[in-house]
Structure formats: structure tokens, C-alpha cells
C-alpha positions in Angstrom: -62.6 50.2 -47.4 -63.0 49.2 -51.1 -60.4 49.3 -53.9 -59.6 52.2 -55.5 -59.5 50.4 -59.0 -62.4 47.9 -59.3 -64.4 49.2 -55.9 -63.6 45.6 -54.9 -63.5 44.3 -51.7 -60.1 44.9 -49.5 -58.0 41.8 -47.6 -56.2 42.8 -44.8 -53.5 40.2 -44.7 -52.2 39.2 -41.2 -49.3 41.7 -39.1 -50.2 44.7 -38.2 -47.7 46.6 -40.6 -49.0 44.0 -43.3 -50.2 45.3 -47.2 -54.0 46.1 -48.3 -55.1 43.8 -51.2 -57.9 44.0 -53.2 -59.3 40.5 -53.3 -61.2 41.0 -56.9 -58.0 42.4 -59.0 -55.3 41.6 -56.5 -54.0 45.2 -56.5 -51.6 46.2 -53.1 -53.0 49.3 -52.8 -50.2 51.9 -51.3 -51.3 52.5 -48.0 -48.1 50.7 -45.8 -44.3 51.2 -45.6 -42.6 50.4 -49.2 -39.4 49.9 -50.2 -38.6 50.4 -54.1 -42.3 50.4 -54.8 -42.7 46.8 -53.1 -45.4 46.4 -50.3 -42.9 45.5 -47.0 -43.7 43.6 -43.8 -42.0 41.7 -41.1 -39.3 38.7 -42.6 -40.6 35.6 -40.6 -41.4 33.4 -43.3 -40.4 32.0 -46.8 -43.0 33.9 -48.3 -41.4 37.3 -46.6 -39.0 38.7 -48.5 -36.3 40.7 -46.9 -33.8 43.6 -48.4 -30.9 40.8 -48.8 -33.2 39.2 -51.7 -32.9 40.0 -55.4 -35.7 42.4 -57.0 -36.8 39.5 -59.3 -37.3 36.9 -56.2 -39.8 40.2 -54.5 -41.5 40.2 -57.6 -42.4 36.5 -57.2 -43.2 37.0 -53.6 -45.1 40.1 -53.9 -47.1 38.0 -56.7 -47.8 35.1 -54.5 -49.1 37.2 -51.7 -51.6 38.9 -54.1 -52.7 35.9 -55.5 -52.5 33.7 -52.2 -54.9 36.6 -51.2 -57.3 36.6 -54.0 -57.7 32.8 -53.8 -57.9 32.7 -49.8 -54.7 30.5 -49.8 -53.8 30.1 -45.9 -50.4 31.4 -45.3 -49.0 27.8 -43.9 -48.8 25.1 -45.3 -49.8 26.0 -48.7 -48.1 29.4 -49.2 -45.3 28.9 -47.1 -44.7 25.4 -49.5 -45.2 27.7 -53.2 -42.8 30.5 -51.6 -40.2 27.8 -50.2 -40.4 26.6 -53.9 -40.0 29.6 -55.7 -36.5 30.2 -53.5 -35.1 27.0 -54.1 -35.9 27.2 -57.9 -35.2 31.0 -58.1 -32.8 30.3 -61.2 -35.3 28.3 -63.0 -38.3 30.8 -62.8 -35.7 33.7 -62.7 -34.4 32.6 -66.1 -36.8 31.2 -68.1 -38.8 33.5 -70.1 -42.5 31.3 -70.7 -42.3 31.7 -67.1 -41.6 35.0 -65.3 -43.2 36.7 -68.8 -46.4 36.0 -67.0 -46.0 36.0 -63.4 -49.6 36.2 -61.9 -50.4 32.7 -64.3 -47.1 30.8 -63.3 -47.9 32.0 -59.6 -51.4 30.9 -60.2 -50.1 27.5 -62.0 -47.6 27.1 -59.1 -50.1 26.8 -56.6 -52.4 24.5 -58.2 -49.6 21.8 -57.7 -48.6 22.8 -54.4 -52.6 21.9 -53.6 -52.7 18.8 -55.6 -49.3 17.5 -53.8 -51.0 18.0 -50.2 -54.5 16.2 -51.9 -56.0 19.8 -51.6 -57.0 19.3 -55.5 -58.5 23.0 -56.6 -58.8 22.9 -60.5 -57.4 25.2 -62.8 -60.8 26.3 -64.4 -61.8 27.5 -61.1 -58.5 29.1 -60.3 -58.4 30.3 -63.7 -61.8 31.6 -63.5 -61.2 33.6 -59.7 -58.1 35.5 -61.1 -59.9 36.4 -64.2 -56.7 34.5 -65.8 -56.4 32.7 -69.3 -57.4 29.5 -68.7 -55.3 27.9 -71.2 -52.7 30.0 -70.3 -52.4 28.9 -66.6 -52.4 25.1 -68.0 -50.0 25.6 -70.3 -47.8 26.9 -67.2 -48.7 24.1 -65.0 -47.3 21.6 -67.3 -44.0 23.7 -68.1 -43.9 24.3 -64.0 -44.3 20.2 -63.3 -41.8 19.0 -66.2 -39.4 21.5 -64.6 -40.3 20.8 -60.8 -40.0 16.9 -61.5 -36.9 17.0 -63.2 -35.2 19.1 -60.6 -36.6 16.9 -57.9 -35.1 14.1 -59.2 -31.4 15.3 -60.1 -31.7 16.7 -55.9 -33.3 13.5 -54.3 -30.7 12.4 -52.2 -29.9 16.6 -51.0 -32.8 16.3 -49.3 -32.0 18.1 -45.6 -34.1 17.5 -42.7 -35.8 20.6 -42.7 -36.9 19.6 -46.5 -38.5 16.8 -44.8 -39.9 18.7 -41.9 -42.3 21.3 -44.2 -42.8 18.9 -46.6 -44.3 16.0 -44.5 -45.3 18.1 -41.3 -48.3 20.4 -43.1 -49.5 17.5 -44.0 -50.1 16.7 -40.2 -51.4 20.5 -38.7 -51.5 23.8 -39.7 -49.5 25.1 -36.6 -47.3 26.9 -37.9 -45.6 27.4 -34.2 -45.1 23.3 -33.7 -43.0 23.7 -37.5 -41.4 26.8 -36.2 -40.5 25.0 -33.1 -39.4 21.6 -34.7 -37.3 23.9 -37.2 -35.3 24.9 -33.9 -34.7 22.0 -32.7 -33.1 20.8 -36.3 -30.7 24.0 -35.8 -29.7 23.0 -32.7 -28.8 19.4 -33.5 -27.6 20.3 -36.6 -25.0 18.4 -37.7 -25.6 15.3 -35.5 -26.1 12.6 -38.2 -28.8 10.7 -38.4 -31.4 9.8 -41.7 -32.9 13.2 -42.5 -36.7 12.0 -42.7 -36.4 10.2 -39.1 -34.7 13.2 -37.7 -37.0 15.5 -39.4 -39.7 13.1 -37.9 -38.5 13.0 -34.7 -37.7 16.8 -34.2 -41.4 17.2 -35.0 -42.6 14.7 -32.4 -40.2 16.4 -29.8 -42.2 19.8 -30.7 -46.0 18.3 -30.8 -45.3 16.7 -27.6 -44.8 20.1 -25.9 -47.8 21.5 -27.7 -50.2 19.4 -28.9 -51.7 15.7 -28.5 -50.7 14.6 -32.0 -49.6 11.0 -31.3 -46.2 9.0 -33.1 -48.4 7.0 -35.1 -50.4 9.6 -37.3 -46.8 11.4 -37.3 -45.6 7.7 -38.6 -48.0 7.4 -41.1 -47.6 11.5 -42.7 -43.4 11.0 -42.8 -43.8 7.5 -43.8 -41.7 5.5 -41.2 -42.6 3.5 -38.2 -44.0 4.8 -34.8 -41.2 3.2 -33.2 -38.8 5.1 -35.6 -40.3 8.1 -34.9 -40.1 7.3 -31.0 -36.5 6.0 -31.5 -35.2 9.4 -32.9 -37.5 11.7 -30.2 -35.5 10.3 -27.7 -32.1 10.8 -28.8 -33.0 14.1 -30.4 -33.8 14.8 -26.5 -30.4 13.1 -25.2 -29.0 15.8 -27.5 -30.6 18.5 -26.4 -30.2 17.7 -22.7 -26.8 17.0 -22.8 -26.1 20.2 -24.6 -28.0 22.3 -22.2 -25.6 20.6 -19.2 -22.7 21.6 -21.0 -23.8 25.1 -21.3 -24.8 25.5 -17.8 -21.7 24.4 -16.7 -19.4 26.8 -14.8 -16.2 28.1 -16.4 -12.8 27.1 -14.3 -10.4 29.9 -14.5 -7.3 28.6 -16.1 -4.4 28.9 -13.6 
């Protein structure tokens, strides 16, 4: 199948109910469910929108997964980390005109530092130049994007949850995006145990590689910046948790008398 606009070649993004986009122009061609003209599939992810969120905030997801698309961006961690980002700073790129006047360019901006941040540097010339964008343009967006980004960071440092620390510091370590989802349960579950959020983050992801994978406490060390024996330290009571809470549940209910 080509595109109906620019005869381009078509990307068939993954699920089976997913959208058609042309990878030259980015157009969602019309060929799946839609709901007030947006291309619709399956909520699973931060980058799938679902009928609760605003009309803006699908414009901005719909956006990045034409873009993402275009620029063969894997879904997770690099997506997943631009769409987490444009939820937690919907206000900011909801509000400010420089940047939701041009969507596809702040989009495009957006994940040129989501790459830099996980040392996947991809320039903006060549970004620029794929998506048949401005180049200045997409600069110029970068840099309002990165004074913005910075400054928010830095009035939210110490907000940081768990989970922050889980898909920030865990993409860094695979690209399984079942170990996050797993390790992302396990935070749910213990929620509300105390704890510092980066070891517990850290240690939830250790208690999900361990089931899955051979990724060792060390390399997971090294990506969340704390000590093996940290990460070890905070496994094992993240498992005392869980245990003890699956005892309690299994337990049988006395009648009351």
C-alpha cells in the first residue's frame, strides 16, 4: 500500500487495530476506527491516549506517533519517555503559543532531547531534514523546549516518585518493555511502603529482571546510580513485602461469632 498523498511508503505501526502512516509526509491515512477524527488504538502506554484525555493532549500524541513513525523512533524507551513528557508538562506545551503553534517541529524538537538525554545523540539537521521541517525552526524549539524542561525539573526535583525513577533510569538498561511493565507492578503493589524512591525504583526493577532476564545488580547499580549492594538491599525487602502480603491474602476468613 502507498500513500494516497505523496505515493509514499506506508508504516504499519504495532497492534492489530493500530493506524496507517505514511513514513515520507507522516499522514494517518483513515483506514482504522476514529474517534473525533483522531486515529484510535488500544490505551496501554503513555504514548496512547484514551477518551478521558483532553483534545489538545491527542493532538500531541497523535503528532508524536506520526513523527516517532517517520523517524523510526522505537516505541520504548524513546517514545514512551517524549509522551510521559508531554503528560507531565501538558500545561506548559498546552499554553504556550511558540510551542503548540507548530506542533510537528516542537514534537520533532522534543525528541531530539529525549535521544541526547539517553546518549542516543541524532542531530537536528538530520531530523530536520527527514521531516522536511525548518531547520531553524526545530532549533529554535529545542532551545525554548530545554529552558522550559530544565526549569521545571528543577522546581520538581525532590517530587520525584519511584516510578519517575523506574522509566527514567531502566531504558537505559533494556528495551523490554514487559520487565518495565512488570517492575511498574510491583511499585503499585508496595506503594506506599517508604523507602528512597531511586533504591526502590532500583530494586523493583531487579525483582522484575530476575524473573525474566540475566541482567545482573551491578549494571542495574551502575544505570540508577547506587550500589549493587543497595540495589540487592532493597530486592529483598521489596520481596519480604510482597510475600508477606500474598500470606495475608491467602489467609482464611473466620466468621465473626
Amino acid at each position: 500500500m502507498s500513500c494516497q498523498k505523496c505515493d509514499g511508503a506506508v508504516v504499519y505501526p504495532e497492534g492489530l487495530n493500530g493506524e496507517k502512516i505514511c513514513k515520507e509526509c507522516g499522514l494517518v491515512l483513515d483506514e482504522s476506527p476514529t474517534f473525533k477524527s483522531f486515529a484510535q488504538w488500544t490505551p496501554e502506554w503513555h504514548s496512547n491516549w484514551n477518551e478521558q484525555d483532553s483534545e489538545t493532549l491527542k493532538e500531541w500524541l497523535t503528532t508524536l506517533r506520526a513523527v516517532s513513525c517517520q523517524l523510526n523512533i522505537p516505541n520504548f524507551p524513546y517514545r514512551e519517555e517524549a509522551a510521559r513528557t508531554l503528560r507531565k508538562q501538558n500545561n506548559c506545551f498546552s499554553k504556550s503559543q511558540t510551542l503548540s503553534k507548530n506542533k510537528r517541529a516542537t514534537v520533532a524538537a522534543l525528541i531530539h532531547l529525549v535521544l541526547k538525554e539517553y546518549n542516543k545523540v541524532r542531530s537536528i539537521t538530520d531530523i530536520s531534514k527527514e521531516l522536511l521541517l525548518d531547520k531553524k525552526l526545530v532549533l529554535r524549539q529545542s532551545w525554548i523546549l530545554n529552558k522550559t524542561l530544565t526549569h521545571k525539573r528543577t522546581d520538581t526535583m525532590q517530587r520525584k516518585t519511584a516510578t519517575d525513577y523506574l522509566f527514567e533510569k531502566g531504558g537505559k538498561v533494556t528495551f523490554n518493555n514487559e520487565i518495565i511493565s512488570a517492575a511498574e507492578k510491583t511499585l503499585l503493589k508496595i506503594k506506599g511502603s517508604g523507602g528512597n524512591p531511586i533504591g526502590v525504583a532500583a530494586g523493583a526493577f531487579y525483582f522484575a529482571c530476575k524473573k525474566k532476564t540475566k541482567i545482573s545488580k551491578d549494571e542495574i547499580g551502575l544505570a540508577f546510580g547506587i550500589s549493587e549492594r543497595t540495589v540487592y538491599a532493597n530486592e529483598v525487602r521489596i520481596r519480604g513485602l510482597i510475600e508477606a502480603k500474598t500470606r495475608l491474602q491467602s489467609r482464611p476468613m473466620i466468621p465473626c461469632q
